[in-house]
C-alpha positions as CSV (number, residue, x, y, z in Angstrom):
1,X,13.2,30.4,39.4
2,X,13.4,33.1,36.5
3,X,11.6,36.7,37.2
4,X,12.7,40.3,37.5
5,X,14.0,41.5,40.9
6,X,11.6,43.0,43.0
7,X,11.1,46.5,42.9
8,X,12.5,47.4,46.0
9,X,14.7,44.8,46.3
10,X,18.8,44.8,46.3
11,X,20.1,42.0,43.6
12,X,23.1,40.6,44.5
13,X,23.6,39.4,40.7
14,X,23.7,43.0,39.1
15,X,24.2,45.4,42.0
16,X,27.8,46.4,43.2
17,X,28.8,44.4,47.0
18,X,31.8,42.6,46.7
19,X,34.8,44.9,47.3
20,X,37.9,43.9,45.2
21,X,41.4,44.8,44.8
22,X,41.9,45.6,41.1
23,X,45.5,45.3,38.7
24,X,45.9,48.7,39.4
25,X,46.1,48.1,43.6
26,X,42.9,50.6,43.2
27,X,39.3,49.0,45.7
28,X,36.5,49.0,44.3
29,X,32.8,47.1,44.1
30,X,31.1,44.7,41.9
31,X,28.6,42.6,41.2
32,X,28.7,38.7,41.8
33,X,28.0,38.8,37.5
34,X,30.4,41.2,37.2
35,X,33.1,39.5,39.6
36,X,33.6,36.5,37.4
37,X,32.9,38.5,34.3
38,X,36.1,40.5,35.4
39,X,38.1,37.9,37.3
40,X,40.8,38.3,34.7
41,X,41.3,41.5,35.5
42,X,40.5,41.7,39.5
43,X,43.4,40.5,41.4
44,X,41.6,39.3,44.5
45,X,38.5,39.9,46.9
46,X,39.7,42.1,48.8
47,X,37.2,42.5,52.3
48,X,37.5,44.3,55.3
49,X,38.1,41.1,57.5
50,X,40.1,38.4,55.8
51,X,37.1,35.9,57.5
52,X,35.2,38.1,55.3
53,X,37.1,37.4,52.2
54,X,37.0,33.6,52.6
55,X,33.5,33.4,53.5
56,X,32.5,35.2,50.0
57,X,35.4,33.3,48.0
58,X,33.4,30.1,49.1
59,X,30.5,31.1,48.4
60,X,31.7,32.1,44.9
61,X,33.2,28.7,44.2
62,X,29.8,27.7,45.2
63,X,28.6,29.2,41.6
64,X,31.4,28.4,40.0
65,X,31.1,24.7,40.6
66,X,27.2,24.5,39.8
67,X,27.9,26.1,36.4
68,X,30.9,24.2,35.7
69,X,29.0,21.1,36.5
70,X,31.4,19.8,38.6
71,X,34.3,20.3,37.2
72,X,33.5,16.6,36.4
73,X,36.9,15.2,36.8
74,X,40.5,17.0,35.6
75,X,40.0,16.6,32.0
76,X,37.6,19.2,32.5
77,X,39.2,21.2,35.3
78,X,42.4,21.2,33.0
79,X,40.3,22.5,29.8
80,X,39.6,25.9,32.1
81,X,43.2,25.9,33.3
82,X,44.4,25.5,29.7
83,X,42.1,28.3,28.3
84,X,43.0,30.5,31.8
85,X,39.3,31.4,31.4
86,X,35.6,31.7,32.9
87,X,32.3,29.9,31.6
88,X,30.9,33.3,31.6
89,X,28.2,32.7,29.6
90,X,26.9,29.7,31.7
91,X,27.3,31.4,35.6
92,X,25.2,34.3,33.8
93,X,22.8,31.7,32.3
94,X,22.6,30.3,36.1
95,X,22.6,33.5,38.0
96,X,19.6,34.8,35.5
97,X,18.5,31.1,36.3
98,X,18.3,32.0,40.2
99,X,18.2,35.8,40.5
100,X,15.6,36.1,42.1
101,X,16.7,33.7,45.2
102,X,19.7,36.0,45.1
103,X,17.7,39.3,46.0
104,X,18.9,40.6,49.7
105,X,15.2,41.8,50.5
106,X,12.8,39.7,48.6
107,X,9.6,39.6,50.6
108,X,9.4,35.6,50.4
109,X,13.1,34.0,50.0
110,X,15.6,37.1,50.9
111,X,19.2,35.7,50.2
112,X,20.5,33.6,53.2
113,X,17.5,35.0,55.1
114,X,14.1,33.5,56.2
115,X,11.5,35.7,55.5
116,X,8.8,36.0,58.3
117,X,12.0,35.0,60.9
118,X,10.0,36.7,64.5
119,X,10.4,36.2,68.0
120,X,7.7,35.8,70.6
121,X,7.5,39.1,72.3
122,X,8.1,42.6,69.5
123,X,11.5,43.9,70.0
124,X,14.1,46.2,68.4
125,X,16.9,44.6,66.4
126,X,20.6,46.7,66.0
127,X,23.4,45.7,63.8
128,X,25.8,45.2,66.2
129,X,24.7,41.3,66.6
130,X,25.7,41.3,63.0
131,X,28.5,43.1,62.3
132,X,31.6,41.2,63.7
133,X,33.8,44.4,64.4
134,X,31.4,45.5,67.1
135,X,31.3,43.7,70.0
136,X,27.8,42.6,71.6
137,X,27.8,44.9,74.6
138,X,30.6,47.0,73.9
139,X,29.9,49.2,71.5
140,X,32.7,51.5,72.5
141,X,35.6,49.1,71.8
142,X,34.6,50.2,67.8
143,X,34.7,53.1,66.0
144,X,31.2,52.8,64.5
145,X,30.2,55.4,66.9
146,X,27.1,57.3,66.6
147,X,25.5,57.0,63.4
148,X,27.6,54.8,61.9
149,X,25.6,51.7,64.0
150,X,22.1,53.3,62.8
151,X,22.5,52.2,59.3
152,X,24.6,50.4,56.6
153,X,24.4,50.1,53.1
154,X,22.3,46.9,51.5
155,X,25.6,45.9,49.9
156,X,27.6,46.0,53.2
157,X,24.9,44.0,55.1
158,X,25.1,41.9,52.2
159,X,28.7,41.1,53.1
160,X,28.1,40.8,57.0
161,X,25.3,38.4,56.2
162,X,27.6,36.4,54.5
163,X,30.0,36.3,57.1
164,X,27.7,36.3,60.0
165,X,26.6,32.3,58.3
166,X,30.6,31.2,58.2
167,X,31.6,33.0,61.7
168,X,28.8,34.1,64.1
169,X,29.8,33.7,67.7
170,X,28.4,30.9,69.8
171,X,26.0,32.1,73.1
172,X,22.2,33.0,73.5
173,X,20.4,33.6,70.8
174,X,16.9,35.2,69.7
175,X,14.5,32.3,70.1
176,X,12.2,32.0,66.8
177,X,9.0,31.5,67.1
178,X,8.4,27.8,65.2
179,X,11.9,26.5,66.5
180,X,11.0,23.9,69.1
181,X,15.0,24.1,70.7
182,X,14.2,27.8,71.9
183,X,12.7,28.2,75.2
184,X,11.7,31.1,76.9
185,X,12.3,33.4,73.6
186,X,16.0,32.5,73.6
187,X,18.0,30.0,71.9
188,X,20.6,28.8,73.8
189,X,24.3,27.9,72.7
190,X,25.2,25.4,69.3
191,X,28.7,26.3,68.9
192,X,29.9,29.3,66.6
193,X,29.1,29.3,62.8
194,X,30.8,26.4,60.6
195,X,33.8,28.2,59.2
196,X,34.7,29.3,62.8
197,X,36.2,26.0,63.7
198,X,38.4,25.6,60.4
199,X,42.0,26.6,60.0
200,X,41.0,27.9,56.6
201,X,43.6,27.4,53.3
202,X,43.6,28.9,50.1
203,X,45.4,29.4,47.3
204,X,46.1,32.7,45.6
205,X,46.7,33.1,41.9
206,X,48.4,36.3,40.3
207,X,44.5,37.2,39.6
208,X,40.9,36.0,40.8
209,X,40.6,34.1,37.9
210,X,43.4,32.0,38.3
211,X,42.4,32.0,42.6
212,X,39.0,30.9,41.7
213,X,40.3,27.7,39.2
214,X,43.0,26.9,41.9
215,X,40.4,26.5,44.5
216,X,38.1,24.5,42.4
217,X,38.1,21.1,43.3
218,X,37.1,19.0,41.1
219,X,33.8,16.4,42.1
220,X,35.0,13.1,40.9
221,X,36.5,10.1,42.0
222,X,39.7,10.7,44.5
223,X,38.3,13.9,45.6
224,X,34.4,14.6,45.9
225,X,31.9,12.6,45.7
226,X,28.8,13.5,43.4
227,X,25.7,13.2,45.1
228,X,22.7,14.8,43.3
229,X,20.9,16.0,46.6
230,X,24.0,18.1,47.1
231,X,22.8,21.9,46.1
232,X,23.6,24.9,47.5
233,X,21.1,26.4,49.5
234,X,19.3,29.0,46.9
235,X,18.3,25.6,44.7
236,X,16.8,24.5,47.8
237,X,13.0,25.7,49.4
238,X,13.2,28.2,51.5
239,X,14.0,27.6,55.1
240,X,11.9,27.7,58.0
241,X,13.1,28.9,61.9
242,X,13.2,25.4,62.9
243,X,16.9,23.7,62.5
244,X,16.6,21.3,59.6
245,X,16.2,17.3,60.2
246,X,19.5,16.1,60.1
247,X,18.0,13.2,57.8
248,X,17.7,15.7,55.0
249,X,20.0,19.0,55.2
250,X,23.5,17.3,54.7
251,X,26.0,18.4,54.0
252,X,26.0,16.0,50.6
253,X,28.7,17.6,49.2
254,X,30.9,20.7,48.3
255,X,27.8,22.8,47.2
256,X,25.5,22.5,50.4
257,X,29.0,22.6,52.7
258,X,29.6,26.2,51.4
259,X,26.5,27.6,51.7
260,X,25.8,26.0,55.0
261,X,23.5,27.9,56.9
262,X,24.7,28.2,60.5
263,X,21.8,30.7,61.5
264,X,18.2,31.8,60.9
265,X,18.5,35.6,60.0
266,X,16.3,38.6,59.1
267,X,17.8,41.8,58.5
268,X,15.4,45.0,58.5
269,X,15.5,48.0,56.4
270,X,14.7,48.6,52.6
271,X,17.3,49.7,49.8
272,X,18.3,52.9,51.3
273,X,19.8,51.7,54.3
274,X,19.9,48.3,56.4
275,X,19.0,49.4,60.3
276,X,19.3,45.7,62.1
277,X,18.9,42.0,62.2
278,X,17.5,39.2,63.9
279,X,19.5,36.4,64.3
280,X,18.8,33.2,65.7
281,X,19.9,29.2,66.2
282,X,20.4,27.5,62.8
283,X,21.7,24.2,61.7
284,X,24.3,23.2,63.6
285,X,27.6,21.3,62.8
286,X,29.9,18.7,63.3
287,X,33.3,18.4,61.9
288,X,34.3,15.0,62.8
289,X,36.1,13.1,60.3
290,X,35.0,15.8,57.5
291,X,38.0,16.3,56.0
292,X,37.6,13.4,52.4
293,X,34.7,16.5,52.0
294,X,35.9,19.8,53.4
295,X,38.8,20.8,51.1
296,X,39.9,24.2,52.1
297,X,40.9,23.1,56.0
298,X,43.9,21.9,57.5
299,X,43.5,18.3,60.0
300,X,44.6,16.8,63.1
301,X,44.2,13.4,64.9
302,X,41.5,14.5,67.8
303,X,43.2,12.2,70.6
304,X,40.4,12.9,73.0
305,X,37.7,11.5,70.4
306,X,40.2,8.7,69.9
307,X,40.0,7.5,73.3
308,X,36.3,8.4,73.5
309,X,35.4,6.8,70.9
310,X,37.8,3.9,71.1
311,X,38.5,4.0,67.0
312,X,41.4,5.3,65.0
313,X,41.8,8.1,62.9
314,X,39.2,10.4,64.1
315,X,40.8,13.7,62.2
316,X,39.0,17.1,63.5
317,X,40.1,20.8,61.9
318,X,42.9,22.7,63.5
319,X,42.4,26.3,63.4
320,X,45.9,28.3,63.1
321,X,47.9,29.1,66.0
322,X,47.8,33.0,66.6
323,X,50.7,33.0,68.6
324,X,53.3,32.8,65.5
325,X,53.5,33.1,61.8
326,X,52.6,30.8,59.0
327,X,55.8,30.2,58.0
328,X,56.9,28.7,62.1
329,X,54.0,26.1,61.8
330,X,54.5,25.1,58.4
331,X,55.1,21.1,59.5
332,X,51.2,21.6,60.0
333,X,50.6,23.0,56.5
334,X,52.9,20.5,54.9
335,X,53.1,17.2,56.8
336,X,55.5,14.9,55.9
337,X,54.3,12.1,54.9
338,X,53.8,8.8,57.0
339,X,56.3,5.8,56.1
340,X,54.9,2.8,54.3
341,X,53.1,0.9,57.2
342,X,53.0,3.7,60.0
343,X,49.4,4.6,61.5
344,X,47.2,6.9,60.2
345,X,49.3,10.1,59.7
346,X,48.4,12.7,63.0
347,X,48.2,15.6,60.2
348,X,46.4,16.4,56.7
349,X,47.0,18.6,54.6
350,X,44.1,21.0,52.6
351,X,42.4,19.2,50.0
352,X,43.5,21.8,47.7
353,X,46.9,21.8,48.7
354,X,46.9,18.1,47.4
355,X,45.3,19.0,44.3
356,X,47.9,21.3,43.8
357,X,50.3,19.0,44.4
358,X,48.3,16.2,41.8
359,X,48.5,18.6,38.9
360,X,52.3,19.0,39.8
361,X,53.1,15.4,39.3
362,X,51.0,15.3,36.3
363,X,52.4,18.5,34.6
364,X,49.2,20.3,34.1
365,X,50.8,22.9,36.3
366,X,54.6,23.8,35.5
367,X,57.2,23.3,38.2
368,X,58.1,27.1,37.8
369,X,54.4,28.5,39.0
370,X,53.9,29.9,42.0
371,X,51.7,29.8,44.2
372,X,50.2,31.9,47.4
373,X,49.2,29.9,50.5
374,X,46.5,32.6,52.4
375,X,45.3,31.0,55.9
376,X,42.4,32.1,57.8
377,X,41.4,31.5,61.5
378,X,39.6,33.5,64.4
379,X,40.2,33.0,67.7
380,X,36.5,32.6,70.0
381,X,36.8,34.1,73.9
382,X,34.2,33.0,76.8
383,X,33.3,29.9,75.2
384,X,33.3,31.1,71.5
385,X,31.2,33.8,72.4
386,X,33.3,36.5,71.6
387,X,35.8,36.8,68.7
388,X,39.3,37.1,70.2
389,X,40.9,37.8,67.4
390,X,40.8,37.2,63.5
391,X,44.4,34.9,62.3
392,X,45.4,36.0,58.4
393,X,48.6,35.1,56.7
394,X,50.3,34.2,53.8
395,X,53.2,32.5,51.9
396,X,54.3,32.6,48.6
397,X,55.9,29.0,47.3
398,X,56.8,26.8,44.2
399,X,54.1,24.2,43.5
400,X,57.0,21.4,44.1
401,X,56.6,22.2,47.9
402,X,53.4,21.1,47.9
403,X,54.3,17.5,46.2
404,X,54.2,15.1,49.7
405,X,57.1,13.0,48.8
406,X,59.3,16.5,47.5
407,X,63.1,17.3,49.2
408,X,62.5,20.9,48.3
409,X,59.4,20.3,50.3
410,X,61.0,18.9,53.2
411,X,64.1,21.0,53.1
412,X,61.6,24.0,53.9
413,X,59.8,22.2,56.9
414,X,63.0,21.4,58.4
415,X,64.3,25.0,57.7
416,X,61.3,26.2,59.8
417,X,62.5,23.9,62.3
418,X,66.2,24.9,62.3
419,X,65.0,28.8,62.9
420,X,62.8,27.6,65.7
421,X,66.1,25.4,67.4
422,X,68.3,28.5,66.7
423,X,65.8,30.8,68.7
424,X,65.5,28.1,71.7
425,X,69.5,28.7,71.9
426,X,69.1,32.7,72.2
427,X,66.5,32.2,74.4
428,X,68.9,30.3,76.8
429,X,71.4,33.0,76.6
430,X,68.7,35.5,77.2
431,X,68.4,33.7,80.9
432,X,71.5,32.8,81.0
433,X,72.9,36.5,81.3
434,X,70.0,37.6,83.4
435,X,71.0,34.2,86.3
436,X,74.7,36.3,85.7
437,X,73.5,40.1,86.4
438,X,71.7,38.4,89.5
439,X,67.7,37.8,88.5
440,X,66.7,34.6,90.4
441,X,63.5,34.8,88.0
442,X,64.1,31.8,85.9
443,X,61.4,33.3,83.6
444,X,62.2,36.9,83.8
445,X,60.8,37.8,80.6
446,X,64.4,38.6,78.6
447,X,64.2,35.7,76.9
448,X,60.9,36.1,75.6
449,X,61.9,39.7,74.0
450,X,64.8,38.0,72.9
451,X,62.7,35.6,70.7
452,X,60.4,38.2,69.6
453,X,63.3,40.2,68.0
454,X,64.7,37.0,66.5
455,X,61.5,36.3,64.8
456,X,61.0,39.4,63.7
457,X,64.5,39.7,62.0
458,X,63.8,36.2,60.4
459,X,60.1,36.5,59.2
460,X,61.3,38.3,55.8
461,X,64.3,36.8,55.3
462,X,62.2,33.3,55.6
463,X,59.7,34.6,53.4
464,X,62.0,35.7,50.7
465,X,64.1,32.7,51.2
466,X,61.1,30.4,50.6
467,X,59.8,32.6,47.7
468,X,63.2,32.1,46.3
469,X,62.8,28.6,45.9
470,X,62.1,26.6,42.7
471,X,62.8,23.6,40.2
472,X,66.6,24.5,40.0
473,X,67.4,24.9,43.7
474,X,69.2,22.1,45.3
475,X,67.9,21.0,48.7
476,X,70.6,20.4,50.5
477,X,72.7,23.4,49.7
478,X,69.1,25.9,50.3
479,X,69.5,24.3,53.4
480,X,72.6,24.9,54.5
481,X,72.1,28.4,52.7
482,X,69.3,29.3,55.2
483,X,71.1,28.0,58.5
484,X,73.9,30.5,57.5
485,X,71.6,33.5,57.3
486,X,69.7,31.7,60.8
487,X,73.1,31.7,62.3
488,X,74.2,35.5,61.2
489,X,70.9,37.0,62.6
490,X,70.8,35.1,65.5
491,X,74.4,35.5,66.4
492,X,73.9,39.0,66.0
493,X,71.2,39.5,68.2
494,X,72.9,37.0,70.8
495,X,76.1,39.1,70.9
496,X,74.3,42.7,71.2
497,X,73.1,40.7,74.2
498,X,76.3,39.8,76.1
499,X,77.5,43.5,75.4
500,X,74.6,44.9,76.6
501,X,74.6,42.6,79.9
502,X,77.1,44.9,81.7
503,X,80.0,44.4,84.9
504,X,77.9,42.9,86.9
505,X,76.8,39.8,84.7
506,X,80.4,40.1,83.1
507,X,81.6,39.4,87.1
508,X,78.9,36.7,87.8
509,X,77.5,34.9,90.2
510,X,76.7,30.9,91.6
511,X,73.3,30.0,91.2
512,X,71.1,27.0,90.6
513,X,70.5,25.6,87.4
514,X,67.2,24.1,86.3
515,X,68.5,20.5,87.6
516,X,69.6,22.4,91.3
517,X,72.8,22.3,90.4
518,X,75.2,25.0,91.8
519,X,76.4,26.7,88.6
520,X,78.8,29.9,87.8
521,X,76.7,32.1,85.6
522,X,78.7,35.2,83.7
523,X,78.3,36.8,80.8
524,X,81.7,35.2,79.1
525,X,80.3,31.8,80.2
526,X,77.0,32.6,78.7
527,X,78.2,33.5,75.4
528,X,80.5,30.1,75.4
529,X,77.2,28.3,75.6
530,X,75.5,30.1,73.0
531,X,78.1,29.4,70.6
532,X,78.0,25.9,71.2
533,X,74.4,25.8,71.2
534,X,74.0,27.7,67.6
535,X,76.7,24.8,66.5
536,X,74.5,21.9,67.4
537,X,71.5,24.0,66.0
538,X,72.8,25.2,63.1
539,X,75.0,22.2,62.1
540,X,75.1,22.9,58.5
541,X,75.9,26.5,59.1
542,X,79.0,25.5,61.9
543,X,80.0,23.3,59.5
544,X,81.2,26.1,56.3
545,X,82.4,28.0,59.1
546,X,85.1,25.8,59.8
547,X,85.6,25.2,56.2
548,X,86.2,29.1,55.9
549,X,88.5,28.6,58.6
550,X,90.4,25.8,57.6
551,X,90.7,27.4,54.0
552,X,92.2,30.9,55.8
553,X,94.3,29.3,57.5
């Protein structure tokens, strides 16, 4: 596969695409030689869609584990972690290798393309089928007005392409000519792209270097299997319009899985400027029971398949809930583990996240290192048609709370919990005052703003408290620790509330509870309830209160 690029192609080896957030916090491009030749000094990818950023992280991993042959177990994974450094020489040996299946307009294998791609009848292609930030139709929604949806750079299309593959909305497509599933010139729904059904996990290092070697699973025994018809999909012949068999295209491993190829595309242009794309049905997808091969994905027990199916576990990928930060779900990213007997556990935990953890236990990685959790999720509209919205966040941890069986680790889950209880209780108070100033709307919409400004209050202090965490900290009194700063913020807020509430609620009135019974609702009898409610929620927290007490008095 050796040869110069073509003349007037766009290599994807040597010239500047990948946008990158450098030590200095300044953006910049490079190469995908000149991304793990600078790792080291690149602190991460840094895209203009997070979905963008994981979709080009995989694919370099994709690289990284062909030219680090594996790694071939954690001898050798530990051997790069030891020497915190790049086979340079060998990805440039492989890249050179390749280069020319990495060219972005090669006239017979363009990168993640297919070459003579056509539809029956001659039409005119746009961008805006490729280019996630404009949606199909509505052109107006973005601010690529004008000329900015005539033409993009080769190294921007370069990224879009990449992303189009991982997230590319489900609904009609362009029917290719040679695809026998497209009929009348269309090709009609497979689901979105693969990565669009993930809830996609990460790790982030204080560089790219250390990112790309905490990501880098190793193919061995006890987490991938080697098969030697996994490659990714440059190693492979060129593919046609048609969907491949599903005898032969996989996935076979981690190599073919992150270069999957979700869609037949063609972009149109030349090295001054990219004016459209074609893009049509590729191979399509399912994620059932996946996760022993997909490690950058959190899981779930799929009930429905259960039943369906009438066998146990059937695991599927959760993507993130949108509707709340990371740190409120974070039973889901860190599942306690099942007790010795139990069924199948209804929750997994990223593969990575457990190799993580492994290296914990085994000391390769100290118990002081930190570590960055980034998830990454989209949201699909109109039967994943349209992209609702795009889900990116991220916490920074000690390694021990990624250790299944750690108390640090489950003193954090159930801290998350404990903020979640305390904002239920301020949420009751919210309605409680609103029964008292006379709303007969049991769902009024106080107590929704009332939780909003809780969980604004808490996101940092939850953050920092989590950050704060480490080898010396003692679970029980972190704990208790974070239930005291739960109960001043939320005791704050609650009390603003009753003094805000007025006469009328301080008066009262009767009214029917949410059993029918008649109760008196007031603003004093409100706040008696919240402060018994914060005690049962907060128990740790109620509990040195009455301490201080007792020792004042």
């Amino acid at each position: 596969m050796t040869g110069s690029p073509h003349p007037a192609g766009f290599s994807l080896v040597d010239e500047a695409w990948i946008p990158v957030l450098d030590g200095a916090g300044q953006r910049r491009e490079v190469s995908l030689l000149g991304l793990f030749e600078q790792a080291g000094d690149v602190r991460m990818i840094a895209c203009e869609l997070p979905t963008q950023t994981f979709a080009i992280l995989r694919l370099t991993l994709a690289i990284l584990h062909r030219a680090t042959g594996g790694p071939a177990g954690e001898p050798a994974w530990r051997a790069l972690w030891r020497e915190r450094r790049l086979p340079t020489n060998d990805i440039a040996d492989y890249l050179g290798a390749f280069r020319d299946r990495f060219d972005l307009l090669h006239p017979k294998h363009p990168f993640y393309q297919v070459a003579d791609l056509r539809a029956a009848k001659e039409n005119s292609y746009g961008l805006e089928r490729l280019i996630a930030d404009v949606p199909n139709g509505m052109p107006f929604l973005t601010t690529r007005a004008g000329s900015g949806m005539d033409s993009v750079t080769p190294a921007e299309a370069a990224r879009w392409l990449v992303h189009c593959q991982a997230y590319d909305t489900s609904g009609i497509k362009t029917g290719a000519v040679g695809d026998p599933q497209a009929k009348n010139g269309k090709g009609y729904p497979i689901g979105a792209s693969s990565l669009g059904w993930l809830g996609g996990v990460h790790l982030e290092g204080t560089t790219l270097r250390e990112t790309l070697l905490l990501n880098l699973v190793p193919v061995a025994p006890g987490w991938q299997v080697a098969d030697e018809r996994d490659l990714p999909v440059w190693e492979r012949e060129p593919q046609a319009a048609a969907e491949e068999a599903g005898s032969t295209r996989g996935p076979y491993g981690l190599l073919s899985l992150y270069t999957w190829q979700s869609r037949r595309i063609r972009l149109f242009g030349d090295a001054g400027g990219i004016t459209g794309a074609m893009i049509s049905n590729g191979d399509r997808f399912d994620w059932q029971d996946r996760h022993l091969l997909e490690p950058m994905s959190v899981w779930g027990r799929s009930a429905p398949r259960e039943r369906e199916q009438k066998r146990t576990p059937i695991y599927l990928p959760r993507p993130h809930d949108h509707s709340r930060a990371l740190w409120r779900g974070l039973q889901t990213l860190l599942p306690a583990p099942p007790p010795p007997g139990a069924e199948p556990p209804q929750r997994l935990s990223p593969m990575v996240v457990q190799w993580l953890a492994r290296l914990t236990v085994t000391g390769v990685v100290g118990t002081g290192f930190q570590a960055r959790t980034r998830a990454t999720s989209v949201t699909y509209g109109s039967k994943q048609s349209v992209v609702d919205e795009v889900f990116s966040d991220a916490l920074t941890m000690n390694v021990l709370l990624l250790v299944e069986d750690s108390a640090l680790r489950a003193a954090a889950v159930d801290a998350a919990v404990d903020a979640e209880a305390a904002v239920t209780v301020l949420r009751r108070l919210a309605d409680n005052l609103a029964r008292a100033a006379g709303s007969r709307d049991l769902d009024s919409g106080e107590a929704d703003r009332a939780a909003e400004r809780a969980y604004a209050l808490l996101d940092r202090v939850f953050r920092d408290w989590l950050a704060g965490l480490g080898p010396g900290s003692d679970p029980t009194s972190e704990r208790a620790a974070w239930q005291r700063l739960v109960r001043r913020a939320v005791a704050r807020l609650g009390f603003d509330l009753v003094a805000a509430s007025g006469p009328t609620a301080w008066v009262g009135r009767t009214g029917k509870d949410r059993a029918g019974k008649d109760t008196h609702y007031s603003s004093s009898q409100a706040e008696a309830w919240f402060r018994v409610g914060l005690a049962k929620a907060l128990p740790m927290a109620a509990e040195a209160a009455r301490e201080k007490q007792e020792e004042a008095a």
